[in-house]
Every structure is written in C-alpha cells, then in structure tokens.
N, C-alpha and C positions, 0 to 999 in steps of 0.2 A: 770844726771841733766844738764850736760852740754852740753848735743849734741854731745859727742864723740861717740866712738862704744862702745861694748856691752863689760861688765865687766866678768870673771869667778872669782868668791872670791874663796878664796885657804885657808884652818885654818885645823890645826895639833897639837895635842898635845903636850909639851916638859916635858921628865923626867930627872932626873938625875940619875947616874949610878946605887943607890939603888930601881928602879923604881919609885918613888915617883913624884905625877906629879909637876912639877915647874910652869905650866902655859900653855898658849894657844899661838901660831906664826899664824899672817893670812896676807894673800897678796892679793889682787887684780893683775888679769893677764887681760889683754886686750886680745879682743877674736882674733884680728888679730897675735898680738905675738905666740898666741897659734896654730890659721893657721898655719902661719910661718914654727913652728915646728913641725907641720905635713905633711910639703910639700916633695914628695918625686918626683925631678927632674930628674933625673939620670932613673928612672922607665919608658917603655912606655906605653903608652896607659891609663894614668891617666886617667878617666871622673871626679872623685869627692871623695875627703876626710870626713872621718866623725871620730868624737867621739861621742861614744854611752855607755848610761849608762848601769847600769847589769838589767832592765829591756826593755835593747834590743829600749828605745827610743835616741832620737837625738841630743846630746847637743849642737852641731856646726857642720857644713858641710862646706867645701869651699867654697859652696857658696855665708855663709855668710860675704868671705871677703869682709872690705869697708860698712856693714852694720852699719851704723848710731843711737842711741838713739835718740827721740824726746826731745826738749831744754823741762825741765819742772822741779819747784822744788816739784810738789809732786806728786802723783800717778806712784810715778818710781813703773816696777814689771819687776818679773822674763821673761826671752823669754821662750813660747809656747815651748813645746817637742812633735814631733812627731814622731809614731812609725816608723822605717825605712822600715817595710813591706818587709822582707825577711824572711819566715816563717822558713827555716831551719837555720837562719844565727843567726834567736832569740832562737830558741831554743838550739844551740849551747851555744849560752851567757847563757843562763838561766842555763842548766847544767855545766856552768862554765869549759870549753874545753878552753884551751890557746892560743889557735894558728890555723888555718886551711884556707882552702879554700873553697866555695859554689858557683854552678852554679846556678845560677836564670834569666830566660826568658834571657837567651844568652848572659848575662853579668855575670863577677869574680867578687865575692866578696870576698878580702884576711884580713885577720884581725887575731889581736893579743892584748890580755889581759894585760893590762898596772899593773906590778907585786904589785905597791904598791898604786893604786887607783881603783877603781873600776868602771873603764872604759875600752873601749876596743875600737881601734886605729881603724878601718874599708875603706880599698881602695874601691874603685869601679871601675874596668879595661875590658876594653877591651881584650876580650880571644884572637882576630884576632893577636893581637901585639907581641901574643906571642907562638901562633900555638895551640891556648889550643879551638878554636871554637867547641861548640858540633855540 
C-alpha cells in the first residue's frame, strides 16, 4: 500500500516439545531481501535467478529487483506466477529430484530444492562460462 516493493509473507507453525501446537510465527520478507540471498557472485555466467514454486511456476526472478508496488490502500493482490517454461526443469520439480542440472535451447539451468520450503532455488547460466556449451 505504500509503494514499497513486493512483500513474500513467511508463517509456520510453533510447537512445543510434546508436539502440541503453541501457535502460528509470520514475517513478511521484502522480495529484494529475498534477491539478495539468492544472488550468487562469485558464479560466472549468471543470466537470472529464480524461485519457483513445486508447480514448476515463478515466484521471483532477478529481475524483479527494485520492482515497486502501486501507492494504493485497497485492491493490493498477490504478483502474477508465471510458468518458467523449461519442460524438463518442471518436470524434474514435479517429481520432486533435489538437485540437478537441464540444458534447454543452449542455456543451464542449475537448481536445487530448498529442504524445508517448497521451493526450488533455479540459476539460469550460461554453459560458454563454463565449457559446458552443447
């Protein structure tokens, strides 16, 4: 509502040690924070980072750092998901594979299953950078 960037709400359940639930914990993460720490510098040949949900669609890319909300106090709604369109990279997700790599139309796509969310971390690299070109 305020014209900042784009929120990820974050909410988990809390038990205590007899299991028993105690209650609900939720945070709001700003989607650049989240960027942030998905930024992998030290790597070459980054083109673009993603988090992708387990049906293989898009919950942030890189390039939505610095993406702005519209000022508004009502009609706030969720940001669009779009599929990431790497037909063996979603199917990987869908059968739930931890970790791997996909060539697709002459780019790497490297990705890894985030152990206690149900998302999955997704590079988009350049093979040239690394001698991996088909």
């Amino acid at each position: 509502a305020s014209g900042s960037g784009f929120l990820l709400p974050c909410s988990g359940p809390i038990y205590d040690t007899d299991g028993k639930l105690l209650g609900v914990v939720g945070v709001d993460m700003s989607n650049d924070t989240l960027l942030d720490l998905l930024d992998l510098p030290g790597v070459a040949g980054v083109r673009e980072m993603f988090l992708v949900d387990s049906d293989g669609k898009v919950v942030t890319s890189s390039r939505d750092k610095g993406l702005q909300t519209a000022v508004s106090l009502r009609g706030n709604k969720a940001k669009g998901r779009k599929q990431l369109n790497v037909p063996a990279l979603a199917e990987q997700i869908r059968i739930g594979t931890v970790t791997g790599v996909v060539h697709h139309q002459g780019e790497l796509f490297v990705y890894s299953a985030l152990s206690t969310l149900r998302f999955v971390v997704v590079a988009r690299i350049d093979p040239e950078a690394h001698g991996l070109a088909q």
